[in-house]
C-alpha positions in Angstrom: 115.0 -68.7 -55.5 115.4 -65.6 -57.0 111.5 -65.5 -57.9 110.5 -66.2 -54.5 112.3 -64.0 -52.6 110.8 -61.0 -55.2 107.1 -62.8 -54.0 107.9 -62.2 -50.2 109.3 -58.4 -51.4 106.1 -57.7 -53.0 103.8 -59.1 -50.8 105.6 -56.9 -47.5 104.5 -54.5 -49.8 101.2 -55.0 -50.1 101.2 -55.6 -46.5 102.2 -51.8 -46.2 100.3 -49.9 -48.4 97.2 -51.5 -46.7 95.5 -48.3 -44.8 95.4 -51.3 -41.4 99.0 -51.6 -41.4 100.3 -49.0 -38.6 97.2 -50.7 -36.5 98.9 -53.7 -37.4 102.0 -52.6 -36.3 101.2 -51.5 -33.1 99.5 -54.8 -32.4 102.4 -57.0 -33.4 105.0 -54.6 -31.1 102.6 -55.1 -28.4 102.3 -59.0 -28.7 106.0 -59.6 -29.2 106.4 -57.1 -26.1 104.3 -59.3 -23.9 106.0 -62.4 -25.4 109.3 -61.5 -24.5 108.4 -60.8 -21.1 106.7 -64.4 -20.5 108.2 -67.0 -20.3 111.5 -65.0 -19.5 113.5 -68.1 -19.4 112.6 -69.2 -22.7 113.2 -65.5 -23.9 116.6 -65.5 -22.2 117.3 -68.5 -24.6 116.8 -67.0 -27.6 117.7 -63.1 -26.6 120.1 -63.4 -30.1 119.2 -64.2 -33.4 121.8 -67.2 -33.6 119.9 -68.8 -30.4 116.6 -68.5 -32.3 118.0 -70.4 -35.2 118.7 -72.8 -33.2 115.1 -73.4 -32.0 113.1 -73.0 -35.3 115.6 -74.9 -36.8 115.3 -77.7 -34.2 111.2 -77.3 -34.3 111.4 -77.4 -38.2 113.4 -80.6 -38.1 111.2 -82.4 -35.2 107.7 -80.8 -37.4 108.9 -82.4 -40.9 107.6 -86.1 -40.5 107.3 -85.9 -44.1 111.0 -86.0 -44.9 112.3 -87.3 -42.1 109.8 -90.3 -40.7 107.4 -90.4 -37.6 110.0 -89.6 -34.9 110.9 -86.1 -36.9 114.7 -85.3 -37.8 115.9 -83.1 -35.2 119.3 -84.9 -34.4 122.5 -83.1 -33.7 124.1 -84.2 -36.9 120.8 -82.7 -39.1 121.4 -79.2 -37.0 124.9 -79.3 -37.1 124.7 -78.8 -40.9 121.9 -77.0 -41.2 123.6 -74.2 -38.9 126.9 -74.5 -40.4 126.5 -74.3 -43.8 125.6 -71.0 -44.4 127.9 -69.9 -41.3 124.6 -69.5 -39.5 125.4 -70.9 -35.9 128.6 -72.1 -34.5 128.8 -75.7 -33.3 129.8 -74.2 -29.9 126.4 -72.5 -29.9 124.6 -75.0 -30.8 125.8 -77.6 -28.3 124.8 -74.9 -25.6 121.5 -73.9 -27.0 121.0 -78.3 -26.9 121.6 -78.5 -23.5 120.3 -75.3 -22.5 116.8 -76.6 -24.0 116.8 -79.7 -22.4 118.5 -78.8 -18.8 114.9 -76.3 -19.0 112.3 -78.9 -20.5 112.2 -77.7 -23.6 113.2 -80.5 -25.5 113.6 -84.6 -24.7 115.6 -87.0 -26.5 114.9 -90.5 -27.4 116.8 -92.7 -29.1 116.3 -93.3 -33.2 115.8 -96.2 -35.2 119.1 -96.9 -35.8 120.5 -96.3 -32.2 123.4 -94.5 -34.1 121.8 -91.2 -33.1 119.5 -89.5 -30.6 116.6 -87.5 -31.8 116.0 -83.9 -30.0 111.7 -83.9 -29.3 109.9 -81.0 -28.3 108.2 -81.1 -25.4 104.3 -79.9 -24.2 106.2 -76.6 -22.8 107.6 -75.8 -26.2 104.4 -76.4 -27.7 103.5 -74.3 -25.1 106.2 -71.4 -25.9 105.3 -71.8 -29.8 101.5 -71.1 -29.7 102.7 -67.9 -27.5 105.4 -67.1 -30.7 102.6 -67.9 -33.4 99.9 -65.7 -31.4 101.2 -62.2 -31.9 101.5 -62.5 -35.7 98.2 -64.0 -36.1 96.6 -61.5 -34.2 98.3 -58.7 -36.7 97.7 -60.6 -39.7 94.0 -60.6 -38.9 93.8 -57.2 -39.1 95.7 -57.1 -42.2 93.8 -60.5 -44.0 91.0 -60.7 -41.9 89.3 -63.3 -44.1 92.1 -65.7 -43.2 90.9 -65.8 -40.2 94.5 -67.3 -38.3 93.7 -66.3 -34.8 91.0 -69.3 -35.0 92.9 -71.4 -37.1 95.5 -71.4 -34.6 93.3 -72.0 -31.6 91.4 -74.4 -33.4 93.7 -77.1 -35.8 95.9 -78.6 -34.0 98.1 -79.4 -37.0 98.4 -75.8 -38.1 101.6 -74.9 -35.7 103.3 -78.1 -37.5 102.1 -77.1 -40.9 103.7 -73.4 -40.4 106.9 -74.9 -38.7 107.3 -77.2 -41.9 106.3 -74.7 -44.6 108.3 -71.9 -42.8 111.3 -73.9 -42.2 111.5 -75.2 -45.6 111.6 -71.7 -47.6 114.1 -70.9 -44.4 116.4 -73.5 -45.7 115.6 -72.6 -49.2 116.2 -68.8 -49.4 117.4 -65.9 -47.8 115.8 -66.0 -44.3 113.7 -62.9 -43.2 116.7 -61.2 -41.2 119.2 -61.5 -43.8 117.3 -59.2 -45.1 118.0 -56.2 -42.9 121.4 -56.9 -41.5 122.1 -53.4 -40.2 118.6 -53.4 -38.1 119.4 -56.7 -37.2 122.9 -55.9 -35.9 121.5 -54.3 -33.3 117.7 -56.3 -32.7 119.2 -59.8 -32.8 122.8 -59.3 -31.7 122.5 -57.4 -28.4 121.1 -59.0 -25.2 118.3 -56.5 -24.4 118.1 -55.1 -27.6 114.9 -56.4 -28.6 113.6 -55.0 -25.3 114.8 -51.3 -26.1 113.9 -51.4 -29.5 110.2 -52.3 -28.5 109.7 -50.1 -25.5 110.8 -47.1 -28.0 109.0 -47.8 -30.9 105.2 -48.4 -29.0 106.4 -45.1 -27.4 106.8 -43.5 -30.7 103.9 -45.5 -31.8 101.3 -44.4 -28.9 102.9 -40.7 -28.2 103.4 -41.7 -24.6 107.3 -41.0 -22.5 109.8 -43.9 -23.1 109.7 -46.1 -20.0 112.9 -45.6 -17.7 115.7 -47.9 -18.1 115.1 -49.4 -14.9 111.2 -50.2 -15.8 112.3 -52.0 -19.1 115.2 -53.8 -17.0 112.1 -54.8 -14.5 109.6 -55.8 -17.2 112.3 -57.9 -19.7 114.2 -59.5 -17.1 117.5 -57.6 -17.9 120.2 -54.8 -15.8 119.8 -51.5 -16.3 123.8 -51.7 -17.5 122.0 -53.5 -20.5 119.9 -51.4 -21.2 121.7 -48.5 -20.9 124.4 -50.5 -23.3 122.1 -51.8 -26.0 121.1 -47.5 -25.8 124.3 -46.1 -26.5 125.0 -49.0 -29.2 122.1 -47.8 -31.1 122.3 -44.6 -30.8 126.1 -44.6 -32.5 123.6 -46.7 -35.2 121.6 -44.0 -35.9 118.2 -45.7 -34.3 118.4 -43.7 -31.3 119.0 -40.0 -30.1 119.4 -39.5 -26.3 118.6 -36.3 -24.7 120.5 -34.6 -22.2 118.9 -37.0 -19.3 119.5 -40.0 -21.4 116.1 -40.5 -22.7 115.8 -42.4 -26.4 113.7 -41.4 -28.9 113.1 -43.5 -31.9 114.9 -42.0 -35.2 113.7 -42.0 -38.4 115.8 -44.4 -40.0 114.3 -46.4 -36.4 111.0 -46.6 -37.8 111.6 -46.7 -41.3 113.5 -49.9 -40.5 111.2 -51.3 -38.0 108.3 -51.4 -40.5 110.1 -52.7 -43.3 111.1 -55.5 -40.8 107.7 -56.3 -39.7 106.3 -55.9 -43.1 108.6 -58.6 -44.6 108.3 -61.0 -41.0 104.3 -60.8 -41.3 104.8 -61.8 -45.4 106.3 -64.6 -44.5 104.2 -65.6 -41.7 101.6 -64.9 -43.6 102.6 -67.0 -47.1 103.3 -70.0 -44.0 100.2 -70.0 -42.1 97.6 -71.2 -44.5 94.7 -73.6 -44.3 95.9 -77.6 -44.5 94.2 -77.7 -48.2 96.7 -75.0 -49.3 99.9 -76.3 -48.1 101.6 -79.6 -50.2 102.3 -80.9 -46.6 102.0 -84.2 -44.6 103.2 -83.5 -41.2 101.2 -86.7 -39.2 101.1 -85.9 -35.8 102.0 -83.2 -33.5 105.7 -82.4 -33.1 104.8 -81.8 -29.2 105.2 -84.6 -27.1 102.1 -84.5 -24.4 102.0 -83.5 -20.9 
């Protein structure tokens, strides 16, 4: 465990001495921007990092044919431990986040072999949602690894969403996941509804040298209040990621985009040691975890 989590260190910092990577950067804040703001219901769903556990769990477990036979392994029992055992998700949470995802389409259940149990299925609108997740970090890791050449895997093997998802949520299970790796940055990025937004309007603000949008322009473009926004502002600002002016402006600090980086660095690492051509993964996934329109 020990030796793969030092791989993942190392290779963020490759990733970042790399003379692309603030190019990088900027394109990764810009694609997770626009995914945030489309689909906003799906966004809505998984506006903490508890609620996104919940998904890629659920995705892993419905992607891993290998282990768990041609149906997948996504039943409430499988997640409940999963998200338990390391005091990940609470079992209220997770029952919400269930029916949450299937009140909105998101997920079917059918019934398993052994009619003991029901079986939680993606549907074509999370497969859907998924290629929109996976797109963003493709399109900054071909800048970084442009031989890999993931932006046309993606679009063009079906199986390489599965592959990622079963890879990905393997080493997830495994070792320390990604944001256990920053818990003060993630205090506030994945534990504050509209904190993601805020943190992203700043930072390509920062990045570009252009005025913060107002607080009722990120409100309008992520779906949230301006209350929110104004919350999540103050919150970070007592963090140290923020400063506010006099009018209430942010500005990103410092330790903001010291932290930010480091954070993309080690999530494109791990994308990156995930998304690799079917020959270089020890994977049988059969077929798509997406059940068709």
């Amino acid at each position: 465990m020990v030796a793969e989590q030092d791989e993942l260190a190392a290779h963020a910092a490759r990733l970042v001495a790399l003379l692309a990577f603030p190019r990088a950067v900027r394109e990764y804040t810009v694609g997770l921007a626009r995914f945030r703001e489309s689909p906003r219901l799906a966004n809505k769903l998984i506006s903490y990092d508890t609620r996104w556990r919940v998904v890629g769990y659920l995705l892993y477990l419905a992607a891993d044919r290998e282990r768990f036979g041609a149906d997948g392994g996504a039943t409430y029992g499988r997640l409940l431990e999963i998200c338990t055992r390391r005091q990940e998700v609470s079992p209220r949470v997770l029952k919400t986040m269930l029916a949450l995802l299937k009140f909105t389409g998101f997920v079917e259940t059918v019934s398993s072999n052994d009619r003991r149990s029901k079986i939680y299925r993606p549907t074509a609108r999370m497969g859907q949602f998924v290629n929109l997740w996976l797109n963003y970090a493709v399109s900054a890791l071909d800048i970084l690894e442009p031989d890999m050449q993931r932006t046309r895997m993606l679009r063009e093997d079906p199986g390489f969403p599965d592959r990622f998802l079963v890879s990905g949520g393997r080493d997830h299970l495994a070792n320390t996941p990604p944001a256990d790796r920053m818990p003060e940055f993630m205090a506030l990025y994945g534990a504050r509804d509209g904190a993601g937004a805020a943190v992203l309007s700043v930072m390509l603000a920062d990045i570009d040298g252009t005025p913060v949008p107002s607080r009722a322009a990120i409100a309008k473009r992520f779906g949230l209040s301006k209350t929110q926004v104004s919350n999540v502002l103050a919150i970070g600002e007592a963090g140290g990621f923020f400063t506010l002016d006099d009018a209430g402006v942010p500005a990103a600090t410092q330790y903001l985009r010291d932290s930010y980086r480091r954070w993309i660095s080690i999530e494109l690492a791990f994308y990156a040691r995930h998304m690799q051509p079917a020959r270089s993964l020890n994977l049988a996934t059969g077929r798509r975890a997406f059940t068709e329109l």
